[in-house]
C-alpha positions in Angstrom: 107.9 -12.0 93.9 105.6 -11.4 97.0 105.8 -8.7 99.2 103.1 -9.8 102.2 103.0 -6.9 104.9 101.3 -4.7 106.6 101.5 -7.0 109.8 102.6 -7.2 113.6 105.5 -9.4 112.4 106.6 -12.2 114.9 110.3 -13.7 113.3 111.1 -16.1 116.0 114.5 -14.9 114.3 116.5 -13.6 117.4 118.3 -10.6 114.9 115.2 -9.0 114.1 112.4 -10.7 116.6 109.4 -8.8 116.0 107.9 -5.5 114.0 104.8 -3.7 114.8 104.4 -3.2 111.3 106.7 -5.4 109.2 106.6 -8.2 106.5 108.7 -10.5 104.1 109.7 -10.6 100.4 109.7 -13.4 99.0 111.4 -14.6 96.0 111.0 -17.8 94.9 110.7 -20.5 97.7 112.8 -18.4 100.0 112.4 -15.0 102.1 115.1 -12.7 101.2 114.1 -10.1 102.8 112.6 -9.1 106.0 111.7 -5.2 107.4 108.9 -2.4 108.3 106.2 -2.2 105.7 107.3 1.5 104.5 110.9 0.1 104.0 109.9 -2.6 102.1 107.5 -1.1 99.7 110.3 1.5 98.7 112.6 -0.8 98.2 110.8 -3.7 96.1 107.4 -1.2 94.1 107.7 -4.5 91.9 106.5 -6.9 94.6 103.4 -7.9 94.5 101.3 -6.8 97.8 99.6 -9.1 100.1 98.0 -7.3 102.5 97.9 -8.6 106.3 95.3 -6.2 106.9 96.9 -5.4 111.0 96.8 -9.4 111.5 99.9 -11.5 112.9 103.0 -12.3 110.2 104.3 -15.6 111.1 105.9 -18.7 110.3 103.7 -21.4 108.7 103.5 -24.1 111.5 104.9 -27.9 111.5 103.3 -30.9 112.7 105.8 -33.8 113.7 103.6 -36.9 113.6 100.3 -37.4 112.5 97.9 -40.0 110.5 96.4 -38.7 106.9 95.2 -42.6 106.8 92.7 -41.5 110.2 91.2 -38.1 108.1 87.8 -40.2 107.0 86.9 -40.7 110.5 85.3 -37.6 111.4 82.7 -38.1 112.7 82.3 -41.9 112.4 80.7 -44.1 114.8 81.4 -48.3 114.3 78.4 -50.3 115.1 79.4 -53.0 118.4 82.3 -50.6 118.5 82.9 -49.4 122.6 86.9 -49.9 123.3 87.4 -49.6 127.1 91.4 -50.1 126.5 93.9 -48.9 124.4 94.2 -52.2 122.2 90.5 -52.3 122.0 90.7 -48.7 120.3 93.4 -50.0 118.0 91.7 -53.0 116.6 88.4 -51.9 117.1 88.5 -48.4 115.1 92.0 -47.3 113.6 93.1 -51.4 112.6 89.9 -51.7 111.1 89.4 -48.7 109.0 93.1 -48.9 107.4 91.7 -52.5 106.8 89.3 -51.2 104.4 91.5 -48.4 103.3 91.8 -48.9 99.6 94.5 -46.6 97.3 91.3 -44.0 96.8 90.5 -43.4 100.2 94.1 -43.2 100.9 94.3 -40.2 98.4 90.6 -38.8 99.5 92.4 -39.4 103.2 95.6 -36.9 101.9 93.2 -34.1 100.3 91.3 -33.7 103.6 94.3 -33.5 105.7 96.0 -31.3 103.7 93.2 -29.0 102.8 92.5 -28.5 106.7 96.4 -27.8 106.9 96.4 -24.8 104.4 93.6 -23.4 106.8 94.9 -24.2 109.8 98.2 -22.8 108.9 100.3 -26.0 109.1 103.2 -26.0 106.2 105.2 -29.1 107.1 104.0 -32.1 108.2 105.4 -35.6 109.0 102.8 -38.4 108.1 103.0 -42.4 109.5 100.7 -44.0 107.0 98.6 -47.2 106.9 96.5 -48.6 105.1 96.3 -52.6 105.0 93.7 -52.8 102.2 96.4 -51.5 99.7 99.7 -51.4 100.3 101.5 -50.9 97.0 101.4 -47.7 96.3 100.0 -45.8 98.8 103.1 -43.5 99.7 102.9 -42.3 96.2 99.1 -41.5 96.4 100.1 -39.1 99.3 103.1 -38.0 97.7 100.7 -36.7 94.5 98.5 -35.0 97.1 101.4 -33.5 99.0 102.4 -31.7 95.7 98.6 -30.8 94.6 98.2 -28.8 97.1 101.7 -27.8 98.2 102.5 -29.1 101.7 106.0 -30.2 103.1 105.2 -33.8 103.8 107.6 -36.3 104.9 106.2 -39.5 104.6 106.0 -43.2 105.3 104.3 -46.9 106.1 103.6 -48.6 109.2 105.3 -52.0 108.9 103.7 -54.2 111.3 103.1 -58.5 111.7 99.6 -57.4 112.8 98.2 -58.9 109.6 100.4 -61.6 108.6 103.5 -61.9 107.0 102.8 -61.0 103.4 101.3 -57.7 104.5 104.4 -56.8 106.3 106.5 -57.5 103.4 104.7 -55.4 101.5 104.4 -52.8 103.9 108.8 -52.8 104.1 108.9 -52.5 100.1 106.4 -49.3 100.6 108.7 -48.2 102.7 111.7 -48.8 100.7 110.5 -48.0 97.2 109.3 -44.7 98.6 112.9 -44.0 99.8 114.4 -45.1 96.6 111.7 -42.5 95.0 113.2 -39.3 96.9 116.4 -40.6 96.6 116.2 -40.0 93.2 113.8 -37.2 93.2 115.4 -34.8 95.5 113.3 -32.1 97.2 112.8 -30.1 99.7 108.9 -30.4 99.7 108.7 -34.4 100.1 110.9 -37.1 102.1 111.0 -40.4 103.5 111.5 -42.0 106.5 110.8 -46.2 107.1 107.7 -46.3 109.4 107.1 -49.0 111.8 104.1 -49.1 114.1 104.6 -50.4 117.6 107.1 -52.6 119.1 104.4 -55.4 119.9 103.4 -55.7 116.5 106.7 -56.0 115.5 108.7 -59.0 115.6 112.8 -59.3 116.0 112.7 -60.8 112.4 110.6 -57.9 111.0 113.2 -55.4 113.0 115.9 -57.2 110.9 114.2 -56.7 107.7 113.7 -53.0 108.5 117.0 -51.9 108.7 118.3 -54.5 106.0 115.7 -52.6 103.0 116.3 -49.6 105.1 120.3 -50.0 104.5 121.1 -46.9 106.4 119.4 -44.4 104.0 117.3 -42.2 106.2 115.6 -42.4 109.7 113.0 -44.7 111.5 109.3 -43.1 112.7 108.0 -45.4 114.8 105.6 -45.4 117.6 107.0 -46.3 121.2 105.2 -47.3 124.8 102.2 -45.7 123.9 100.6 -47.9 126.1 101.9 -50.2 128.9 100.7 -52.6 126.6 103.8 -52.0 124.5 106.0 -52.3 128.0 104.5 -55.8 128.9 105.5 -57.1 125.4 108.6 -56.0 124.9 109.4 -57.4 129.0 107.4 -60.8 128.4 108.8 -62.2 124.7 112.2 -60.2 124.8 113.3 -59.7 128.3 113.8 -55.9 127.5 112.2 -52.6 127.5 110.7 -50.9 124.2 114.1 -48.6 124.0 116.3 -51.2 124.8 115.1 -53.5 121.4 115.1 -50.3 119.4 119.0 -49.9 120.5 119.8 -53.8 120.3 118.3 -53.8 116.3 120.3 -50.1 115.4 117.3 -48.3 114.9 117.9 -45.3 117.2 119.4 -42.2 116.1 119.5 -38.6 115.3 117.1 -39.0 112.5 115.1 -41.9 113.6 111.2 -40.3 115.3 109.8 -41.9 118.3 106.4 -41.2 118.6 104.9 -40.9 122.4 107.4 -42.3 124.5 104.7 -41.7 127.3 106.0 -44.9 129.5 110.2 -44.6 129.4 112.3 -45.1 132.2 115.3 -43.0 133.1 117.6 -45.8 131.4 115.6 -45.4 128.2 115.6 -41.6 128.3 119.6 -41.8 128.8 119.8 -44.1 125.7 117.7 -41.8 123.6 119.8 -38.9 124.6 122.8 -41.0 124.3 121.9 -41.8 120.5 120.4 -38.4 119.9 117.3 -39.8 119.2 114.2 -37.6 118.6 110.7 -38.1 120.4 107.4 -36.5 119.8 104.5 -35.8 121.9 101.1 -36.0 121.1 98.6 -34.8 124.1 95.3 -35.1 122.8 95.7 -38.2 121.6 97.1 -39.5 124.9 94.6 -38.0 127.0 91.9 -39.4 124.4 93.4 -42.9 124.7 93.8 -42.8 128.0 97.1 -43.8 128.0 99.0 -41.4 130.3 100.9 -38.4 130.1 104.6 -38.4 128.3 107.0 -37.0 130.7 108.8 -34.3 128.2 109.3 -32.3 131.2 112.3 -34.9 131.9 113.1 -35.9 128.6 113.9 -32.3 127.5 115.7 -31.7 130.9 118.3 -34.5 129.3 118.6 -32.6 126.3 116.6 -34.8 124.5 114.9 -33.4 120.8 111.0 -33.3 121.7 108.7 -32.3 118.9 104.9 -31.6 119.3 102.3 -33.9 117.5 98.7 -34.3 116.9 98.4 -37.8 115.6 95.6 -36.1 113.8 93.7 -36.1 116.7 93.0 -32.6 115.4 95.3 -30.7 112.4 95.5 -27.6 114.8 99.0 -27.2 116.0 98.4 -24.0 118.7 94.8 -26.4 120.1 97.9 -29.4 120.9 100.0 -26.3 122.0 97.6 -25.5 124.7 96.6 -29.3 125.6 100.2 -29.7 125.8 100.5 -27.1 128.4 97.7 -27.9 130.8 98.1 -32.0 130.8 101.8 -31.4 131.5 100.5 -28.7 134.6 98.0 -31.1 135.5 99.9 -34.1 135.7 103.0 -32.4 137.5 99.7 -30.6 140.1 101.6 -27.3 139.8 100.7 -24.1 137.7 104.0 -22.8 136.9 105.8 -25.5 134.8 106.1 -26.1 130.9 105.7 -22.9 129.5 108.9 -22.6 128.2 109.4 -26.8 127.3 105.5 -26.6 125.3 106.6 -23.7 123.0 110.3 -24.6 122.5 108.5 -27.9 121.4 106.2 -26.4 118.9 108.4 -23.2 117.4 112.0 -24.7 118.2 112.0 -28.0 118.1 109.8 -29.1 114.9 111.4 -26.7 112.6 114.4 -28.6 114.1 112.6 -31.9 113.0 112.0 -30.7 109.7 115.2 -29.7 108.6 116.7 -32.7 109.2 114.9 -34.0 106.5 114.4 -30.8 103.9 117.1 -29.2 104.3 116.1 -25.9 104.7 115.8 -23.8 107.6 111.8 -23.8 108.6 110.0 -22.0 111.2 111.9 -18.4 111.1 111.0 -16.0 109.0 114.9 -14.5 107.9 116.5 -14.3 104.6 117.4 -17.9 103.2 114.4 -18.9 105.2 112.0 -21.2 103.6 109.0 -18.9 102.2 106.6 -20.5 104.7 104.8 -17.6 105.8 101.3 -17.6 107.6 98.5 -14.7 108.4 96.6 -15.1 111.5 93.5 -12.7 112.3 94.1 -11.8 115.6 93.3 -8.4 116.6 95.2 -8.1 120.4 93.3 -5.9 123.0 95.7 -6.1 125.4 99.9 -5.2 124.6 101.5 -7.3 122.2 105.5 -8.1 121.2 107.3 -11.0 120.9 107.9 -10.8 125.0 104.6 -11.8 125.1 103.5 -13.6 121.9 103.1 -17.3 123.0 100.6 -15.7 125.8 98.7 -14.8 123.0 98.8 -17.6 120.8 98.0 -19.8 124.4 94.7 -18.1 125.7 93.9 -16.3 122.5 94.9 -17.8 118.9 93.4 -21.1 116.9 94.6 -22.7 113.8 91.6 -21.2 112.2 92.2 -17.6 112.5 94.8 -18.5 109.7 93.5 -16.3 106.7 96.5 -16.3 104.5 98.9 -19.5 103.7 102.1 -19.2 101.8 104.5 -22.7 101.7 107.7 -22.7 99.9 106.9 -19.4 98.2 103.2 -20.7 96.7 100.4 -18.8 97.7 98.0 -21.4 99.1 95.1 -19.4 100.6 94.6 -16.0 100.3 91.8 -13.8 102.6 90.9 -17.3 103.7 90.0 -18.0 100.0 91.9 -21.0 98.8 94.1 -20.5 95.5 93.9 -22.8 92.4 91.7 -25.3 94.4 88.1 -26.2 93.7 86.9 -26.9 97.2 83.6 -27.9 96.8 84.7 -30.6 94.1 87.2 -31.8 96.5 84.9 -32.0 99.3 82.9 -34.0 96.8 84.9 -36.5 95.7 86.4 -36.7 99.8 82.6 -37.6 100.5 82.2 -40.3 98.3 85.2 -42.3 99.3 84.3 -41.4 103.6 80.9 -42.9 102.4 82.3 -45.8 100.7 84.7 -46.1 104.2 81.8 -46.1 106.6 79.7 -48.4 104.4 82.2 -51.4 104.7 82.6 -50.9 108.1 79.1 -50.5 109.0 77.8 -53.0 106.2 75.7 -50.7 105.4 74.7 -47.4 102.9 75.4 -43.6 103.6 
């Protein structure tokens, strides 16, 4: 049993919002208790303290789409390599590292995402995977990382006819084997959903094959008019929009993901509502692709569930908080919109997300919670509640002024010291599988 206070505490719990100086108990992988630091140390001497040392208590953080397969390319520069499109990006950098992906830089890939997620304060994640080089196998890869170092993952594989039609067929059995895996593994640390990557890589046969291995079991991720790219294809070879062949092959729904959804129409927007459909956003990446700005100002107007992304553009949910705020000002040219639609998306809506597919209820801290608890070191010069909390995280907070982690009742990282994990031997072994990467792509040594 933990007892971590000695914190402003920020619930996002309407029946006990915030304490000046509060904290949780946690038993187990749940929070049963939540109060003011004296009450708590009376009532649980047995606890062992974790001291937040005056910094922010809050929930651990969720990120609702992102790319472990994309972790190696820090840094990277592809010789002959200059996209000036958005296809020219795809093929030129991310279709032709998961090309050379093999099932070890897959799992070096997991390591370093998760290892910047226990810093960065992320406790959930939801993963759309790829890796062409090996198929077989590479959900489970993941999966091993995801419980090594004790993040919520839900996971799957990016079926796509990019490569030909045996690699598609492998990539659907990925997807179903893993589904059959956590069908029969239940837990509320690791799901599956069947991952598909755009809709002009993906045929109407493929589509048909999806949902057939799929057979109803869980939701579809999938990535949607991204770029106008998408739009053209769908409108040229199937005389309908992106939404409209999503709807027409049953893939919609309220536990299917659709990633970007940057260029819907109203009629689309009305059929994801209709079908109660989820999207997610994912600003940096859009603005770094050049591909335009998702309207979630309208799509969450209709009711419609929007998450917030990275699509690992970076693993720091409150840097694509603030991104997500001023592209959406920028875009609308006025100063006083999104406030309210940003946040909802990041504290609301992707614990929303995520218990759809664990279960449990994430992003509160409340007794029957899950124990995802998260220290920031933030030390507020100016007043501080939860009236006025998401000001501060805005214009003053970054994933890494996380010092403590805590998902599902494990203590991850403590003082910004990581627990039970070698770092530099990670780092390691993370280094020689990025060099490896870079090698085959440069044909050349690192």
């Amino acid at each position: 049993m933990y007892l971590l206070a000695n914190g402003k505490l920020i619930t996002r719990d309407s029946a006990l919002p915030y304490l000046p100086d509060g904290g949780v108990v946690i038993d187990g992988s749940k929070i049963v208790e939540v109060g003011s630091t004296a009450d708590l140390k009376a009532k649980y001497p047995q606890a062992e303290f974790i001291d937040a040392k005056g910094g922010v208590i809050m929930p651990g953080l969720v990120n609702a789409h992102t790319h472990i397969y994309s972790a190696l390319a820090r840094g990277l520069s592809i010789v002959g390599n200059n996209p000036t499109n958005f296809l020219e990006v795809l093929e030129g950098t991310w279709w032709n590292i998961d090309r050379h992906l093999t099932l070890k830089g897959t799992r070096a890939s997991a390591d370093a995402l998760y290892l910047d997620c226990i810093k960065q304060g992320v406790t959930t994640i939801f993963d759309h995977h790829a890796s062409f080089c090996e198929i077989p196998g590479s959900l489970m890869e993941i999966a091993e990382s995801a419980k090594k170092f004790g993040i919520r993952s839900c996971l799957c594989y990016e079926v796509s006819d990019r490569d030909g039609e045996d690699k598609c067929l492998q990539a659907i059995q990925e997807n179903a084997d893993f589904i059959t895996y956590c069908e029969k593994n239940p837990s509320d640390m690791l799901a599956a959903m069947f991952g598909g990557h755009a809709l002009f890589t993906i045929s109407d046969k493929t589509f048909e094959r999806m949902v057939e291995a799929n057979n109803g079991r869980t939701g579809f991720h999938i990535h949607v008019s991204e770029g106008m790219n998408d739009v053209y294809d769908s409108l040229q070879n199937y005389g309908r929009r992106p939404v409209q062949r999503l709807q027409d092959h049953g893939i919609l729904g309220p536990k299917t993901i659709l990633g970007h959804c940057i260029h819907v129409n109203t009629a689309e927007m009305e059929i994801i509502q209709e079908t109660g459909t989820m999207t997610v956003n994912n600003p940096e990446s859009n603005m770094g692709n050049a591909v335009g700005c998702s309207p979630i100002l309208q799509l969450m107007k209709r009711g419609i569930t929007v998450g917030l992304g990275t699509d690992a553009y970076t693993n720091d949910m409150l840097e694509s908080l603030k991104v997500a705020l001023t592209i959406q000002r920028h875009n609308a040219c006025l100063p006083n919109v999104a406030w309210c639609e940003v946040t909802d998306m990041l504290f609301k809506n992707n614990p929303i997300i995520g218990e759809k597919y664990f279960g449990v209820p994430l992003g509160k801290l409340a007794p029957g919670a899950a124990a995802d608890v998260i220290v920031m070191d933030y030390k507020p010069y100016t007043p501080f509640s939860d009236a006025n909390i998401d000001g501060h995280m805005i214009f003053g907070m970054t994933g890494r002024q996380c010092e403590t982690t805590i998902a599902n009742g494990k203590l991850l990282m403590k003082d910004r010291e990581l627990i039970g994990i070698d770092e530099e031997a990670e780092n390691a072994h993370i280094l020689e599988q990025s060099k490896k990467l870079w090698g085959e792509l440069n044909h050349c040594e690192y």
